[in-house]
Every structure is written in structure tokens, then in C-alpha cells.
N, C-alpha and C positions, 0 to 999 in steps of 0.2 A: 157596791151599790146594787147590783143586779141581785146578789144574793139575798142582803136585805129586803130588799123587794118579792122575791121568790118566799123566802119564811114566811112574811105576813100578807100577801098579794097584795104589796102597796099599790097605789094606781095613782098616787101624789107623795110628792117628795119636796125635800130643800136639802143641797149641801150649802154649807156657811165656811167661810175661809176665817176662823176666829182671829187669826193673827194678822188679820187685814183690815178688822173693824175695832178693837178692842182703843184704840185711843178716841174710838167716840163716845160722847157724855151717854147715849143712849143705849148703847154696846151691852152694860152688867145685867139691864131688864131684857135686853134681847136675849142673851144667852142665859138667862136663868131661866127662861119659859119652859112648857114643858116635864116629861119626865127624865129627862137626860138629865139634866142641870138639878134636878130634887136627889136623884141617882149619883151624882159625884160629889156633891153636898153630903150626903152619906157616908161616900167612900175615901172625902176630904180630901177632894181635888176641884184646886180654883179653874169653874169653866171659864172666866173671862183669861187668865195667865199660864195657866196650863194646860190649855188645848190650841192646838192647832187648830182643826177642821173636825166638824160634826156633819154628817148624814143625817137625817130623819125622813123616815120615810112610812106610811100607813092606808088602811083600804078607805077612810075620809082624812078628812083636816083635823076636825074635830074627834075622831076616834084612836084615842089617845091610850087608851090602853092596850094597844092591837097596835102599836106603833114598833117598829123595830130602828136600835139606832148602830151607827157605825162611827167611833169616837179616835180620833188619831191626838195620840196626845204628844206632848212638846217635849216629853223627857222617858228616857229607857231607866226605871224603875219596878220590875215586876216584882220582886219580891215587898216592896212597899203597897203596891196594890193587891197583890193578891194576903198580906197579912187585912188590910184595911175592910178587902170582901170577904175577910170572916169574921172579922170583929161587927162588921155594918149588918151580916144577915146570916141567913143558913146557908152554911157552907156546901159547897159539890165540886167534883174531881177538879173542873177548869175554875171554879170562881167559886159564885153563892148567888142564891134568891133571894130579890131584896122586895121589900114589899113600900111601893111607892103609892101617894094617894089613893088607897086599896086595892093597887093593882099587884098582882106577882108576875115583879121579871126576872129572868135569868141573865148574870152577867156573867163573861168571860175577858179574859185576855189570850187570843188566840198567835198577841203578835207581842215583844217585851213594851212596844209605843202604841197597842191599839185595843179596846174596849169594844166587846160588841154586847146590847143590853134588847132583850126579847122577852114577850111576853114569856112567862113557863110553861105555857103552855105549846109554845112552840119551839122547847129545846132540840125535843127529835129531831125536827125538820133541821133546824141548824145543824146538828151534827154530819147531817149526812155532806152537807157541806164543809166539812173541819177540813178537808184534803188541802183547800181551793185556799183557805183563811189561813192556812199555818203559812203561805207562802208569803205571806211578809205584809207590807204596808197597804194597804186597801183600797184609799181614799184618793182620786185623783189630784195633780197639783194646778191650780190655778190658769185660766189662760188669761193671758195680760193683765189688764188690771181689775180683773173681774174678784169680789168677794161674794157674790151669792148667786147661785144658780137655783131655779125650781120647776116643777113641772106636774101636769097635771093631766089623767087619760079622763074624760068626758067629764068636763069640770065645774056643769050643771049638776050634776051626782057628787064629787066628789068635793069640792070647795065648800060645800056648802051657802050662805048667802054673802062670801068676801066681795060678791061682784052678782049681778041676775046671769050669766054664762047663757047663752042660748045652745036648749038642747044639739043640735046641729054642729056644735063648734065639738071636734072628736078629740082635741089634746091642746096645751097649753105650754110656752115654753119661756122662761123670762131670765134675765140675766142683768146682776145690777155691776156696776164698775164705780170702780174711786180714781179719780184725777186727784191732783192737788187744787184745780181749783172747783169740784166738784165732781158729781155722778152723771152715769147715763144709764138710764133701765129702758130696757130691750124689751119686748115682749110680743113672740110671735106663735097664732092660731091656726089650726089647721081645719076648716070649716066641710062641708058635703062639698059642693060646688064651686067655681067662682060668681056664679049667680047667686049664689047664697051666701057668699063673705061680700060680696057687697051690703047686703041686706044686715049680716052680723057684726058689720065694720059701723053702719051708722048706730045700731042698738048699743054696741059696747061703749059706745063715744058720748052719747046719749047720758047711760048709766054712769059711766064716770064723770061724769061733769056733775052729775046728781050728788054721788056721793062725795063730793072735791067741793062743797059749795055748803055754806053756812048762812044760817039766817038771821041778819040785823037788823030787827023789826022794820022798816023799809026797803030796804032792799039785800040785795045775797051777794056773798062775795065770797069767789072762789079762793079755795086754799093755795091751791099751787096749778102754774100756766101748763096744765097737759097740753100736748100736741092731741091730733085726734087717730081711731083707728083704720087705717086704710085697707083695701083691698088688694093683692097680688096676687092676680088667678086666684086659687083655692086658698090662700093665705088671711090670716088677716091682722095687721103690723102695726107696733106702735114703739114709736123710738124718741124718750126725753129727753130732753138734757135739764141735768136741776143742777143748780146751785149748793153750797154748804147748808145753807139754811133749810131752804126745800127739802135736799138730803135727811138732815133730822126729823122733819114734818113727816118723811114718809115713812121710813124707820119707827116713831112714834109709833103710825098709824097703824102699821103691821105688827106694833106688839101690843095693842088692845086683844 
């Protein structure tokens, strides 16, 4: 992940635990998002049954072609992958350049189970990293029941408008889990001050009840029962608990 981040100076990210989401109905539009999932479409690997865990990470959300990904897949095949990234594009020592949505990336297989897919423009930088990547499996495994972790360095800049972020708030960190009878999404800020995450704890609370809220010609009726964001010292916390249903609504929501 760190290197990832280092090739393209991500400053936002998501790892996704594919194998921990993939029996939900909404799971095949999530994991086809993206250039990763247009990029194994190519190379004729199922992202919803044959990946484990995806990285993505980039210098916005929306800048997608400058995104770098780190792909652990569910089965040691390299010779199947590496004929498929020269049949899919122009071939090179480790992989080939595939040319997605008009972007050119470089992909490799630096591990027999793992895919790393970069702009080509930033092959060099990767290499110098190849020492670090030939040491095997990349992708962290799971804490408890957690399937997506994400994060964000000044997320008024970098998010773009998923939320109004208040300039002030310096990083973002969110963590969703699956129970059987439901999720819990975590989501915790690191503000200037604690005089100031008070201040960024009512605007965040504010803004999501805005965007959580639909209009029925009379009156508005929120989508799903958020808790609100609180203050802790310099923090600023927000801890759900949702439901199955809810669970889908917000997963939905995230892949518009």
C-alpha cells in the first residue's frame, strides 16, 4: 500500500476485502468500478470470484487515471496471466501496457497471486520499488470482521464533493465491518484543534443528514438513521450501526 501510494502520491485510498463482500447483490457493480476491474476484464479475470483484496489508491478520487492499484488474487496462475497481458496489450519484460478508458497502464505480476496496475507513466518509479514487491504478498489481511478500510490526507481537496469536508479536518479514516446481522462503519477525523472539531463535528452532521434525506413533495425523509459526529479532543467520530438493508443503501450510495 505504501508503495502504491509513493508511485502515484496518493493522498486517498480504499483497500476492499473482495472475498468478504462478493455474496452481496451489490458486490459485481462495486468491484467492477474503476480502472482495475475494466483492466482484469481484459486480462479475463473475474474481479467479483477471483480476487481476493484490491488497493486503490490516487492524488483525488476522481483522478482516475493517475490512480495506482495493488490486486491480490485468489489463485497462483502466472503463466495464465502473464500469456493473457500480452494477448490484452503491448507486451514488456514484467507484464504489458493496457490502454483503459484512454488511459495507459502498466501492469505487472511482481508476486505468482498479485497484480500491480500503474499509470505508464509511472513504470520507472515502480521499478525502483521491485526489490520491496518481489517479497511476496502485499496486501494486508483483514482485522476482524472489517471488509473495507479507506482514507483520506485533506479531504476537502481530495474527495472531491462525496461530503463539503471542512478545510480544517487534515485526514479521514473509515472502516466498514460485516456481522451476520449487519455493518458497522467507523469513521474517524483528525481536525486543527479540539475547539475546531467541535465546530467540524456539528458541520459534518449537518452535511450528512443533508445528503441522507430525500424529498416527498411534503416533507423529507431520511434514508438511513446516521448517528451524529462527535468531538474527541482533536478527533472527530462517527460510529453506525446499520442493518442489512441500510447496509445495501449505502454500498448503493458509494457506487454512484
Amino acid at each position: 500500500m505504501d508503495i502504491a501510494r509513493a508511485v502515484v502520491g496518493g493522498s486517498c485510498g480504499v483497500l476492499v476485502h473482495v472475498d468478504r463482500l462478493r455474496h452481496l447483490p451489490i458486490a459485481k457493480r462495486l468491484l467492477t468500478l474503476g480502472q482495475w476491474g475494466a483492466a482484469l476484464d481484459r486480462i479475463e479475470v473475474d474481479p467479483l470470484e477471483e480476487v481476493r483484496r484490491v488497493f486503490v489508491t490516487s492524488p483525488r478520487i476522481d483522478d482516475t487515471a493517475r490512480s495506482a492499484t495493488i490486486i491480490e488474487l485468489g489463485f497462483e496462475d502466472p503463466t495464465r496471466v502473464r500469456q493473457s497481458l500480452r494477448s490484452a496489450g503491448s507486451p514488456t519484460e514484467k507484464g504489458a501496457v493496457l490502454t483503459v478508458d484512454g488511459a495507459r497502464f502498466a501492469v505487472e505480476t511482481p508476486a505468482p497471486s498479485s497484480l500491480v496496475i500503474v499509470p505508464e507513466a509511472s513504470a520507472e518509479e515502480l521499478a525502483s520499488h521491485k526489490r520491496f514487491l518481489r517479497e511476496g504478498a502485499c496486501l494486508p489481511e483483514p482485522a476482524d470482521d472489517e471488509v473495507l478500510y479507506g482514507f483520506a490526507e485533506s479531504p476537502a481537496r481530495t474527495l472531491g464533493d462525496s461530503l463539503p469536508w471542512p478545510d480544517s479536518i487534515r485526514d479521514v479514516h473509515s472502516r466498514l465491518a460485516i456481522s451476520p446481522w449487519g455493518a458497522t462503519l467507523d469513521v474517524v477525523a483528525t481536525s486543527t484543534s479540539e475547539a475546531q472539531a467541535e465546530k467540524d463535528a456539528e458541520t459534518l452532521t449537518a452535511a450528512l443528514e443533508s445528503r441522507m434525506r430525500v424529498d416527498l413533495v411534503v416533507l423529507q425523509w431520511s434514508i438511513m438513521p446516521w448517528g451524529e459526529f462527535e468531538a474527541r479532543g482533536d478527533r472527530v467520530v462517527l460510529s453506525a450501526q446499520l442493518d442489512r438493508t441500510e447496509l445495501e443503501i449505502l454500498l448503493a450510495l458509494g457506487s454512484l
